[in-house]
N, CA, C and O atoms as a GROMACS GRO file, in nm:
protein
  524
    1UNK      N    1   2.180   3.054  -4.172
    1UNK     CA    2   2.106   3.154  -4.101
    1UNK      C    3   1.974   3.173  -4.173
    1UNK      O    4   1.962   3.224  -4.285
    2UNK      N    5   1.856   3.118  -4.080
    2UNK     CA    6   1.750   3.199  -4.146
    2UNK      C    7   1.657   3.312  -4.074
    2UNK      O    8   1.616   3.324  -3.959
    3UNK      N    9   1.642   3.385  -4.187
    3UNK     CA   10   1.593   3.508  -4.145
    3UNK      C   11   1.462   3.560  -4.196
    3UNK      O   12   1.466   3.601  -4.312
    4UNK      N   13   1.318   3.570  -4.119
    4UNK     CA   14   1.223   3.597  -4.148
    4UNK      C   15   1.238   3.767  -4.233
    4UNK      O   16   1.313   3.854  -4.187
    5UNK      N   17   1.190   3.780  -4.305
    5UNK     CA   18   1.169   3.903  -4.423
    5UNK      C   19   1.129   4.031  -4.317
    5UNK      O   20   1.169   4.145  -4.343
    6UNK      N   21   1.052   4.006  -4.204
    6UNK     CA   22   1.040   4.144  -4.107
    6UNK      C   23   1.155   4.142  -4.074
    6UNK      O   24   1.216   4.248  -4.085
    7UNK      N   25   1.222   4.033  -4.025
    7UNK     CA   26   1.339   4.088  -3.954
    7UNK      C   27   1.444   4.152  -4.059
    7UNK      O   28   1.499   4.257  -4.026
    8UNK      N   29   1.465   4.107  -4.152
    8UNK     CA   30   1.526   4.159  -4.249
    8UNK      C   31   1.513   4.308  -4.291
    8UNK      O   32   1.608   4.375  -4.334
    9UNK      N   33   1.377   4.356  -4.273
    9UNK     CA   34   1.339   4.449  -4.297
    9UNK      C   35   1.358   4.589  -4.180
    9UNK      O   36   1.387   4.697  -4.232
   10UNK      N   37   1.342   4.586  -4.040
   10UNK     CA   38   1.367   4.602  -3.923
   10UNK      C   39   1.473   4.646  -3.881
   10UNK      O   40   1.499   4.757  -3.835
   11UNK      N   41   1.578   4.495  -3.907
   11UNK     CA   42   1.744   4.528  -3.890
   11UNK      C   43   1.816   4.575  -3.990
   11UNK      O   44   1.902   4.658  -3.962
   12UNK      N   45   1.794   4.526  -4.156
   12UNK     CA   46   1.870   4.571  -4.217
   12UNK      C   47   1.951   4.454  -4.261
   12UNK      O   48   1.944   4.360  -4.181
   13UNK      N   49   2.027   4.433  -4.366
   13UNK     CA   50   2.087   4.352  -4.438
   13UNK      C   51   2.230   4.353  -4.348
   13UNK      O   52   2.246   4.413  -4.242
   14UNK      N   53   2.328   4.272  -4.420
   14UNK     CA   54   2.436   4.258  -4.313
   14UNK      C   55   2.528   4.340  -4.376
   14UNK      O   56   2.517   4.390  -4.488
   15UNK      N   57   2.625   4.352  -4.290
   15UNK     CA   58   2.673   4.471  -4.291
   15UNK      C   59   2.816   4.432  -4.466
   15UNK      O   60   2.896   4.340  -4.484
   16UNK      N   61   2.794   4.512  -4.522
   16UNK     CA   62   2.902   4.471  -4.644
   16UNK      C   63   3.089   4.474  -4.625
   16UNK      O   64   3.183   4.409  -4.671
   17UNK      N   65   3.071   4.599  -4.522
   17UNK     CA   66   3.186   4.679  -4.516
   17UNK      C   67   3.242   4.576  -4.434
   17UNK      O   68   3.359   4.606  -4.412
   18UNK      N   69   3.206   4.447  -4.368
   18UNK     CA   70   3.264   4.390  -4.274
   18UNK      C   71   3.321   4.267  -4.391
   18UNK      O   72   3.410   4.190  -4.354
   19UNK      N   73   3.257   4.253  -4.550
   19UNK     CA   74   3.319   4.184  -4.625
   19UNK      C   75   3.336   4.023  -4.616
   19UNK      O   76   3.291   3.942  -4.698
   20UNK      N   77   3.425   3.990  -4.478
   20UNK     CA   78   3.378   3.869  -4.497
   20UNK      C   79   3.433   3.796  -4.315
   20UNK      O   80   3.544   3.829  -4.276
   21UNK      N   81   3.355   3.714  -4.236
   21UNK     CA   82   3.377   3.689  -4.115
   21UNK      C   83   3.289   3.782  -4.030
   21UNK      O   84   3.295   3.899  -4.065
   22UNK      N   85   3.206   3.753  -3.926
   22UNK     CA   86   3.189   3.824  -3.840
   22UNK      C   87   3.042   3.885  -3.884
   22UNK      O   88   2.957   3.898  -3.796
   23UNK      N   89   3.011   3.922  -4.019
   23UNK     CA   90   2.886   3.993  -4.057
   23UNK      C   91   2.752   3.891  -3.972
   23UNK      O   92   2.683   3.960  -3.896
   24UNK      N   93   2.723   3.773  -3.978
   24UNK     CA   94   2.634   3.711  -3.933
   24UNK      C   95   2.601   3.767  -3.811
   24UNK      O   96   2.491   3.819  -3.792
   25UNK      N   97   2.732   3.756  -3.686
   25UNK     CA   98   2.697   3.808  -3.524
   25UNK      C   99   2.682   3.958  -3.532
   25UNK      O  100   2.615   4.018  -3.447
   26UNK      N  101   2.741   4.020  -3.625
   26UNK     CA  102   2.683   4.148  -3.642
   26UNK      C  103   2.576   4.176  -3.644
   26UNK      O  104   2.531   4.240  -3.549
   27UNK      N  105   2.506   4.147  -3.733
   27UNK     CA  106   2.420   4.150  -3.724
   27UNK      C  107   2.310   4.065  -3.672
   27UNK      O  108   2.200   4.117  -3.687
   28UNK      N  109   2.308   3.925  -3.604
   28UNK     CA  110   2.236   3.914  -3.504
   28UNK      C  111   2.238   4.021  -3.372
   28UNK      O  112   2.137   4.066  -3.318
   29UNK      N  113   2.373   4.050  -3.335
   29UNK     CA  114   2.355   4.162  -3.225
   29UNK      C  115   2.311   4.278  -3.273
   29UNK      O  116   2.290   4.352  -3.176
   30UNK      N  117   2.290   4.327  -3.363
   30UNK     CA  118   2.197   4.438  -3.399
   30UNK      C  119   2.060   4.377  -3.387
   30UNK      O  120   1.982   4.427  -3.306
   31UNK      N  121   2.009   4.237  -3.485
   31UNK     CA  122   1.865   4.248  -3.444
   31UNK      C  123   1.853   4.216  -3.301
   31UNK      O  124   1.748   4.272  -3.266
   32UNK      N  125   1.913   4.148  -3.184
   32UNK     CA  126   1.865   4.156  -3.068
   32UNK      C  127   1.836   4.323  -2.992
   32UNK      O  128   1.738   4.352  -2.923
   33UNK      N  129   1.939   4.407  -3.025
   33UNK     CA  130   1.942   4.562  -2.957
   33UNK      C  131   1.800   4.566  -3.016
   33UNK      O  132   1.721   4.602  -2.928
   34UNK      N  133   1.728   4.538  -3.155
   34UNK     CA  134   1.611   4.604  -3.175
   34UNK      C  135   1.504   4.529  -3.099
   34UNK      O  136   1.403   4.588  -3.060
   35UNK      N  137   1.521   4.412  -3.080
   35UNK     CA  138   1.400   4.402  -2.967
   35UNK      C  139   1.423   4.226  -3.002
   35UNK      O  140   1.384   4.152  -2.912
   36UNK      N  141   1.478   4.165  -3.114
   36UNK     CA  142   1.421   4.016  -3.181
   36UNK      C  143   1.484   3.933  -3.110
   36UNK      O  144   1.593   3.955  -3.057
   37UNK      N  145   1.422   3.833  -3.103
   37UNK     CA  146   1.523   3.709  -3.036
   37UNK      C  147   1.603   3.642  -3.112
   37UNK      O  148   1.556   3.603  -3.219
   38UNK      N  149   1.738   3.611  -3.081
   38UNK     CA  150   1.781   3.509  -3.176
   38UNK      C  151   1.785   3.353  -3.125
   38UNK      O  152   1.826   3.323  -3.012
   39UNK      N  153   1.730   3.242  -3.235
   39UNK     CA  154   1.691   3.120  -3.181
   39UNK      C  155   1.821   3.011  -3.252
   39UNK      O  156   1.840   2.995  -3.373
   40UNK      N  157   1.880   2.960  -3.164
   40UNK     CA  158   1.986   2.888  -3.220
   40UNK      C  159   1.890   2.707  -3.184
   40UNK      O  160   1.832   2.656  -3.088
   41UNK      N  161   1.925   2.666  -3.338
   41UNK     CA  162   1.874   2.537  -3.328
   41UNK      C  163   1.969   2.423  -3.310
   41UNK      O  164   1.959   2.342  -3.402
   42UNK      N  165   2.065   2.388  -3.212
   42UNK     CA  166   2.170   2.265  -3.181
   42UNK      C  167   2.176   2.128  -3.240
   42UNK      O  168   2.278   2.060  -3.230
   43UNK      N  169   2.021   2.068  -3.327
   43UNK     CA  170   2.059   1.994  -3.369
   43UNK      C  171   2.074   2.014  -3.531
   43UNK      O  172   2.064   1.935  -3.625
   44UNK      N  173   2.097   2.121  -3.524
   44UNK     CA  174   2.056   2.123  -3.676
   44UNK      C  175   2.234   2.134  -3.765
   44UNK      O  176   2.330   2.179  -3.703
   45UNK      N  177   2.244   2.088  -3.901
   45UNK     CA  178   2.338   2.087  -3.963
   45UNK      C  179   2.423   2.128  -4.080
   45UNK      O  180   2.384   2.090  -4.192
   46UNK      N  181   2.534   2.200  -4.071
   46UNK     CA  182   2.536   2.261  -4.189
   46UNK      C  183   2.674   2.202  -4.233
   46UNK      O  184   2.762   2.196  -4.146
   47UNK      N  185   2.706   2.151  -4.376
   47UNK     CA  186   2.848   2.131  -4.386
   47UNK      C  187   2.937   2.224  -4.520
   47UNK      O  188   2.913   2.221  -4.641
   48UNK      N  189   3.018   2.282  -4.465
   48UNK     CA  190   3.083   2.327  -4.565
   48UNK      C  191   3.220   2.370  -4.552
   48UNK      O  192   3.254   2.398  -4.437
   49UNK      N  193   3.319   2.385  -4.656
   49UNK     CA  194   3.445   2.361  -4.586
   49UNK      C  195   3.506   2.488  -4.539
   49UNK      O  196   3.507   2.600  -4.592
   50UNK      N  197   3.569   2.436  -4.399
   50UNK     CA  198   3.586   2.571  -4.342
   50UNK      C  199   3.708   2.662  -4.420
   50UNK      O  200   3.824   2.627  -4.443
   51UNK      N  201   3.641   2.786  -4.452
   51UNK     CA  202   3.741   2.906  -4.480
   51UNK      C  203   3.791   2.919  -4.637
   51UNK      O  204   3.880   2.993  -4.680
   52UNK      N  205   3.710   2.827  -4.708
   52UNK     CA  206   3.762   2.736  -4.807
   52UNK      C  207   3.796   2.917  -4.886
   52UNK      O  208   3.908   2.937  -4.932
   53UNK      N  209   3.715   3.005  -4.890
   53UNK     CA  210   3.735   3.109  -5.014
   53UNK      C  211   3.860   3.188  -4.966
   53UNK      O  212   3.935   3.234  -5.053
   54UNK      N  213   3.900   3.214  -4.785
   54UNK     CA  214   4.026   3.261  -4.771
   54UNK      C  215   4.164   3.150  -4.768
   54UNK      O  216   4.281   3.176  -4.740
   55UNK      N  217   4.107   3.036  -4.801
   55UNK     CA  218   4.258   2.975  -4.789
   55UNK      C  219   4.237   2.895  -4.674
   55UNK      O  220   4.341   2.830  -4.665
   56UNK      N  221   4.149   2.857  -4.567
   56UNK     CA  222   4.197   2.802  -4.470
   56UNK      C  223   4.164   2.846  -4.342
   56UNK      O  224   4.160   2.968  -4.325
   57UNK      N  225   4.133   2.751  -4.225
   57UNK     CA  226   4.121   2.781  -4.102
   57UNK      C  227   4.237   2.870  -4.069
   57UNK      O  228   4.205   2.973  -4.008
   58UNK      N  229   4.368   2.854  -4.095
   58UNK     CA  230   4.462   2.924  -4.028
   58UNK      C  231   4.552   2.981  -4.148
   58UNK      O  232   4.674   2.979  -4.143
   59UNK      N  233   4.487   3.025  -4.243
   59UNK     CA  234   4.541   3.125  -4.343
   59UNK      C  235   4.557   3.254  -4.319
   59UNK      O  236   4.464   3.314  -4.265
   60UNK      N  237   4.676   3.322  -4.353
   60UNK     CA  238   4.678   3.443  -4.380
   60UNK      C  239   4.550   3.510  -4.336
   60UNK      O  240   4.495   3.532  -4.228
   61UNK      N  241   4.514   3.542  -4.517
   61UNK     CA  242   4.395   3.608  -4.500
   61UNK      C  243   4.240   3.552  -4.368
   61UNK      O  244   4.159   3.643  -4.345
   62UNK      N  245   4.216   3.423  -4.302
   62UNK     CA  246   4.158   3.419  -4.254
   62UNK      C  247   4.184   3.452  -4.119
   62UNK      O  248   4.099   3.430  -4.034
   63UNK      N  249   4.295   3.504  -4.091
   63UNK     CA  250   4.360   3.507  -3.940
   63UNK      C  251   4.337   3.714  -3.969
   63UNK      O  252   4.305   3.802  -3.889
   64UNK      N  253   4.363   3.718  -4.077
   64UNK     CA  254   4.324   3.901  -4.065
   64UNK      C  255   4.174   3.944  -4.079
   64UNK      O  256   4.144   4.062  -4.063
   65UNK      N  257   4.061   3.833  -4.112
   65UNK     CA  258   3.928   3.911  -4.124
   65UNK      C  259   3.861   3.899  -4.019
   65UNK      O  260   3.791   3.979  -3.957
   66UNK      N  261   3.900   3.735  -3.993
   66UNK     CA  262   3.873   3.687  -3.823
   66UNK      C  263   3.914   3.778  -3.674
   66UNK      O  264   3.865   3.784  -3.562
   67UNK      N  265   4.049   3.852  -3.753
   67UNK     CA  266   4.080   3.929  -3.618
   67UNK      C  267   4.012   4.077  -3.666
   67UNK      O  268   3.931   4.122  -3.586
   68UNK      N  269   4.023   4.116  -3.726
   68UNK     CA  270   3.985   4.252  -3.750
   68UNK      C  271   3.822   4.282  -3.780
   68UNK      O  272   3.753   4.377  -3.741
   69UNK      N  273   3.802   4.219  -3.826
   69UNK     CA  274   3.621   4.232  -3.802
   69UNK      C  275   3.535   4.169  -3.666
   69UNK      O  276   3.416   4.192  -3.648
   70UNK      N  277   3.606   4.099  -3.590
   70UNK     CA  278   3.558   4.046  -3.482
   70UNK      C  279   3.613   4.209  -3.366
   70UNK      O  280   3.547   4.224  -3.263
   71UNK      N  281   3.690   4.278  -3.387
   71UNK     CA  282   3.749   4.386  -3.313
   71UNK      C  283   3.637   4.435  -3.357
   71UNK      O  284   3.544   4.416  -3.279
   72UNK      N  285   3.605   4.502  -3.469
   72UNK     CA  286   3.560   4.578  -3.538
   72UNK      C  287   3.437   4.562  -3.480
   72UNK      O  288   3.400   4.665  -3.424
   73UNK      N  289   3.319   4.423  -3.468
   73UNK     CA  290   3.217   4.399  -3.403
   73UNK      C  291   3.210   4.426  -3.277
   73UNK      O  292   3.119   4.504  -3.249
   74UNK      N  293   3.304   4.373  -3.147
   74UNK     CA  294   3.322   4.399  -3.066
   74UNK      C  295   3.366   4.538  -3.000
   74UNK      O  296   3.382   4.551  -2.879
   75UNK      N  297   3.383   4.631  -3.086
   75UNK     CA  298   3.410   4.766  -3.044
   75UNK      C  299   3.271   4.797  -3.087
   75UNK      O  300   3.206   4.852  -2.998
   76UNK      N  301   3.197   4.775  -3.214
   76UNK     CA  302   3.092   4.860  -3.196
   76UNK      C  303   2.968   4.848  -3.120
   76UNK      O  304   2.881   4.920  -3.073
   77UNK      N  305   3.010   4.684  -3.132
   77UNK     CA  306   2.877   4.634  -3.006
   77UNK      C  307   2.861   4.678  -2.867
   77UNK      O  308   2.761   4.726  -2.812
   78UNK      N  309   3.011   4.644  -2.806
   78UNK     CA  310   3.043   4.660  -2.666
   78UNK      C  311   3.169   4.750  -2.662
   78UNK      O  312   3.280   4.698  -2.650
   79UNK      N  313   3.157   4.852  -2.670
   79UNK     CA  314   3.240   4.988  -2.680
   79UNK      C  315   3.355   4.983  -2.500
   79UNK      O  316   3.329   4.934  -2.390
   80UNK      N  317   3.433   5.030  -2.533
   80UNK     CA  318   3.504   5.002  -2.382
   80UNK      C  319   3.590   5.155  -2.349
   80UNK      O  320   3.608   5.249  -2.426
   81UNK      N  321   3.632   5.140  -2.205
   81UNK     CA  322   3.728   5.289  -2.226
   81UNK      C  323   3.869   5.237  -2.290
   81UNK      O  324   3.906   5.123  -2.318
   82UNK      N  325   3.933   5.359  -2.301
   82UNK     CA  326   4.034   5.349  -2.377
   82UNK      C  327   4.120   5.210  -2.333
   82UNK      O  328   4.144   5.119  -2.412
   83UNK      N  329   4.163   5.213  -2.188
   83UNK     CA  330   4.243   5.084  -2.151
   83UNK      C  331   4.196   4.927  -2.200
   83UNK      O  332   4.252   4.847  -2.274
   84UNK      N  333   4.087   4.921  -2.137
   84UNK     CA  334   3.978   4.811  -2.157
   84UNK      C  335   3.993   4.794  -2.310
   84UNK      O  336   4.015   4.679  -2.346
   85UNK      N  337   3.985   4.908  -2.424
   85UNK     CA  338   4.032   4.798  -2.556
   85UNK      C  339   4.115   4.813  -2.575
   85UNK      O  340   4.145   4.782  -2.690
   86UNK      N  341   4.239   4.877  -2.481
   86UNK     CA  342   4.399   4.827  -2.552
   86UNK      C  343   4.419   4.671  -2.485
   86UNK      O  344   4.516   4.595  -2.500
   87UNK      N  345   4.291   4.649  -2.402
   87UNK     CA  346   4.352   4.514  -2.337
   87UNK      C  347   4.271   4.386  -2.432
   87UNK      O  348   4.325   4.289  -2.484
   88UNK      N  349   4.135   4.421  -2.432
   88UNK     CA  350   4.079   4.315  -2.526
   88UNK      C  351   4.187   4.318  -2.671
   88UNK      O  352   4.216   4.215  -2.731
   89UNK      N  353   4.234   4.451  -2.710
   89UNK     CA  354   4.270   4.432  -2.815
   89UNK      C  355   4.396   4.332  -2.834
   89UNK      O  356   4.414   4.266  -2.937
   90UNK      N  357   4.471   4.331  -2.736
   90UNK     CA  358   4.598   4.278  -2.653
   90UNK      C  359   4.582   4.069  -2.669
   90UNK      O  360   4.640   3.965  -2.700
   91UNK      N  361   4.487   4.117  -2.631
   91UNK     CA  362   4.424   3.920  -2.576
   91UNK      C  363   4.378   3.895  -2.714
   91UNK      O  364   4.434   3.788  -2.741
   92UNK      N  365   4.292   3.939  -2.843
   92UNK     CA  366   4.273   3.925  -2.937
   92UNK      C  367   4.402   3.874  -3.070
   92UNK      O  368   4.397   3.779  -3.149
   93UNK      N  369   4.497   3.969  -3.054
   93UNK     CA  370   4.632   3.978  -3.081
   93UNK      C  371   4.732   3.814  -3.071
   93UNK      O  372   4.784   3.736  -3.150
   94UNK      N  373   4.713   3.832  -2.903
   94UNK     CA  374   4.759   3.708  -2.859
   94UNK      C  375   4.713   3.596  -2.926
   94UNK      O  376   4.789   3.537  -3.002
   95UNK      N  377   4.557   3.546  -2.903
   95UNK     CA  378   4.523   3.442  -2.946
   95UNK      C  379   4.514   3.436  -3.115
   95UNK      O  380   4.467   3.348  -3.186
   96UNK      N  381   4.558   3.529  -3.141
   96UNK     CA  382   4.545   3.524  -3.317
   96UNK      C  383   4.687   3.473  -3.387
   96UNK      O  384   4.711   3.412  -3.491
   97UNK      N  385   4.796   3.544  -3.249
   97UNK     CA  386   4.908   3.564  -3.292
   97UNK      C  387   5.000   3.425  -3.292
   97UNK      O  388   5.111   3.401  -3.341
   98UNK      N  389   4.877   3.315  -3.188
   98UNK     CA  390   4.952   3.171  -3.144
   98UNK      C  391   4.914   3.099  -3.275
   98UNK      O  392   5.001   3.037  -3.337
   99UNK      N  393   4.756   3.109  -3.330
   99UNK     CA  394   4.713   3.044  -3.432
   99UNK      C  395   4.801   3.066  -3.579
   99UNK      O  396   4.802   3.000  -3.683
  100UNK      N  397   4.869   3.180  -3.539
  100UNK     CA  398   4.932   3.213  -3.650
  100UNK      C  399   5.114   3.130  -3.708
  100UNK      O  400   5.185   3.105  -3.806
  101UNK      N  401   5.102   3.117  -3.532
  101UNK     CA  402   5.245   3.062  -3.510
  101UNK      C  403   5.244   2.906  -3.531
  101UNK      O  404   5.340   2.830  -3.546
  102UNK      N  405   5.059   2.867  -3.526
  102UNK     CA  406   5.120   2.708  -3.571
  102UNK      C  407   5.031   2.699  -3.727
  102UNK      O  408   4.977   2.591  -3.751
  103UNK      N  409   5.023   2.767  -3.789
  103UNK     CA  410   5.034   2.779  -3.922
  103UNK      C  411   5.102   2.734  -3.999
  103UNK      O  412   5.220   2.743  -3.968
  104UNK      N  413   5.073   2.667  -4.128
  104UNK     CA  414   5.169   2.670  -4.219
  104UNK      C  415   5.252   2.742  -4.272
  104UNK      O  416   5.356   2.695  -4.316
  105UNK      N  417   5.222   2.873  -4.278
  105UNK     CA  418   5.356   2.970  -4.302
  105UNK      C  419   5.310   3.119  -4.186
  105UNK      O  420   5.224   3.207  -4.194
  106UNK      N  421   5.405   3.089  -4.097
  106UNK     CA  422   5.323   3.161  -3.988
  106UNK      C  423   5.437   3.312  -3.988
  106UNK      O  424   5.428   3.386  -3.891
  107UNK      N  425   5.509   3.337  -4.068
  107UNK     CA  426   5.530   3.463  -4.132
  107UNK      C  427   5.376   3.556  -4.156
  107UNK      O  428   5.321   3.653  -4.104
  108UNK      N  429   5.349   3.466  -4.261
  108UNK     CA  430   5.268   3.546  -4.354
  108UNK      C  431   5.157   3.571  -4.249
  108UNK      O  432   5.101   3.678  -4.227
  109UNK      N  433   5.133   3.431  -4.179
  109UNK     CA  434   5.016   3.448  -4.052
  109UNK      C  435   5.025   3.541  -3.964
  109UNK      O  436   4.926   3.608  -3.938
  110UNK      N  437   5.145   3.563  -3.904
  110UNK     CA  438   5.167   3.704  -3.797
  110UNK      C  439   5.119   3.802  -3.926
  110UNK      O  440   5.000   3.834  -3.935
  111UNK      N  441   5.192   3.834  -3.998
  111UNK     CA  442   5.197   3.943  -4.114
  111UNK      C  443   5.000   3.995  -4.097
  111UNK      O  444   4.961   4.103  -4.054
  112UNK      N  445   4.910   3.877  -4.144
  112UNK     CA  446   4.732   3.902  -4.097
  112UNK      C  447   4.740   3.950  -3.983
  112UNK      O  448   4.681   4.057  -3.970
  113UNK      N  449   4.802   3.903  -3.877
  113UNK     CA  450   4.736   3.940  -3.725
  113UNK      C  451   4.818   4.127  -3.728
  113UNK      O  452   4.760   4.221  -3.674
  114UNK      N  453   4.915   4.139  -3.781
  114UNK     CA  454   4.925   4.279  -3.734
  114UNK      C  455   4.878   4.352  -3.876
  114UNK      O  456   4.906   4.472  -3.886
  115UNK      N  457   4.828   4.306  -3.955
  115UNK     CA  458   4.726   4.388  -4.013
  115UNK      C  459   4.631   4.417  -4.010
  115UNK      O  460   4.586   4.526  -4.045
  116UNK      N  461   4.559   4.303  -3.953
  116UNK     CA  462   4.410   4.270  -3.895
  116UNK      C  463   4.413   4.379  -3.801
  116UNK      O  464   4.312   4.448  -3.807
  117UNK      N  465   4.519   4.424  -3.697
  117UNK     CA  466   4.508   4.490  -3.573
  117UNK      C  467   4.505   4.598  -3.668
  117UNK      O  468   4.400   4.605  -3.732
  118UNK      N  469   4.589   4.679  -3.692
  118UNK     CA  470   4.640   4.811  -3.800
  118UNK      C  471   4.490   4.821  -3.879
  118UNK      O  472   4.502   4.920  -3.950
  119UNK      N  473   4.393   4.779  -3.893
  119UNK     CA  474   4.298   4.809  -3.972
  119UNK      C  475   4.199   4.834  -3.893
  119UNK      O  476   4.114   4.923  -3.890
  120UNK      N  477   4.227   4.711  -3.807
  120UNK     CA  478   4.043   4.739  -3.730
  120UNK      C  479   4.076   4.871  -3.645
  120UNK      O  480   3.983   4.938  -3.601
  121UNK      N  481   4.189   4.900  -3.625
  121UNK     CA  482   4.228   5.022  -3.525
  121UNK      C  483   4.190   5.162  -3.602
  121UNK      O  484   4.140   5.263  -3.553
  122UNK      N  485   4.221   5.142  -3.707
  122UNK     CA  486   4.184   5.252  -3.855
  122UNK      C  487   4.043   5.281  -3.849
  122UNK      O  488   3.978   5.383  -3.872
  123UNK      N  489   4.013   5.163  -3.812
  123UNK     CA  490   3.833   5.159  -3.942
  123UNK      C  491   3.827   5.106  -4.024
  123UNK      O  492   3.715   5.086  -4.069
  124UNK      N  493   3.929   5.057  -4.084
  124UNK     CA  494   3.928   5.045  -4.210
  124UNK      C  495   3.872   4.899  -4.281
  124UNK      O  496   3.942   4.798  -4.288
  125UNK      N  497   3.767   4.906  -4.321
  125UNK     CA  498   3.692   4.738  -4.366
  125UNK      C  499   3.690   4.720  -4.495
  125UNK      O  500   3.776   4.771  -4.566
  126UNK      N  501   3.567   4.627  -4.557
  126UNK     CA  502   3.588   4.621  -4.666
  126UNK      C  503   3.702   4.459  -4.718
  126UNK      O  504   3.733   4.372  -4.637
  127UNK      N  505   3.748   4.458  -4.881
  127UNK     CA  506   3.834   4.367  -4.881
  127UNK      C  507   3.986   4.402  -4.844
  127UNK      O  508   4.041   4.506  -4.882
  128UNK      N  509   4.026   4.339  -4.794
  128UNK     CA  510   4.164   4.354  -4.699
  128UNK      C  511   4.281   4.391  -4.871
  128UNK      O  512   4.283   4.333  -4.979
  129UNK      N  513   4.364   4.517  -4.814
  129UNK     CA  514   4.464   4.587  -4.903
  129UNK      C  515   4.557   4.519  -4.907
  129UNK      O  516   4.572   4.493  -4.788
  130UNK      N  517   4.635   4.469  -4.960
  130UNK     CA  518   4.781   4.437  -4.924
  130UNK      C  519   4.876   4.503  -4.934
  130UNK      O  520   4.889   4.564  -5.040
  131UNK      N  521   4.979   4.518  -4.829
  131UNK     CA  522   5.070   4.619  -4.863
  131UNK      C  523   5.209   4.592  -4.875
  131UNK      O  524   5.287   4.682  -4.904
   0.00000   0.00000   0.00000
């Protein structure tokens, strides 16, 4: 992501409390609400391994920051009535809850997805508690 120093200045740094997943679209959808465009370049390339600091595309911990900060974005971005996010929250759940099931230890993987839910429902961000 690069980010010109006005815009930086304008929108604001990314958000901390979101810790880790999700801060980038966060905050691109904040700088668009302020007026900026965001320019995605398709050929361009980045390599690095996915998820590598939580463990994994379909780790534990990456199945709870992925679900719970993407809620967490999506409620504050696009706010809904009460039904409307027991249902996104529902479909979020689901598709977290299948990735979880073909996991390598898809215990521990459900175990993220209903914590991920239980938190983002809280508020509660930051680095994930274990309990």
């Amino acid at each position: 992501m690069l980010v010109p120093r006005a815009a930086l200045e304008l929108v604001g740094p990314l958000d901390e409390a979101l810790f880790a997943y999700a801060e980038d679209v966060d905050w691109s959808l904040r700088a668009r609400e302020a007026g900026l465009r965001i320019v995605v370049v398709p050929a361009s390339v980045v390599r690095h391994r996915v998820s590598a600091s939580t463990g994994g595309a379909a780790s534990a911990d990456s199945i709870y920051y992925a679900l719970r900060n993407g809620l967490a974005v999506a409620e504050r971005s696009a706010p809904l009535g009460r039904l409307a996010t027991a249902r996104r929250r529902a479909e979020a759940v689901a598709a977290f809850a299948a990735q979880a099931l073909r996991s390598r230890s898809p215990l521990r993987g459900l175990r993220g997805v209903a914590e991920g839910l239980r938190d983002a429902a809280r508020g509660r961000l930051g680095p994930r508690r274990r309990t």
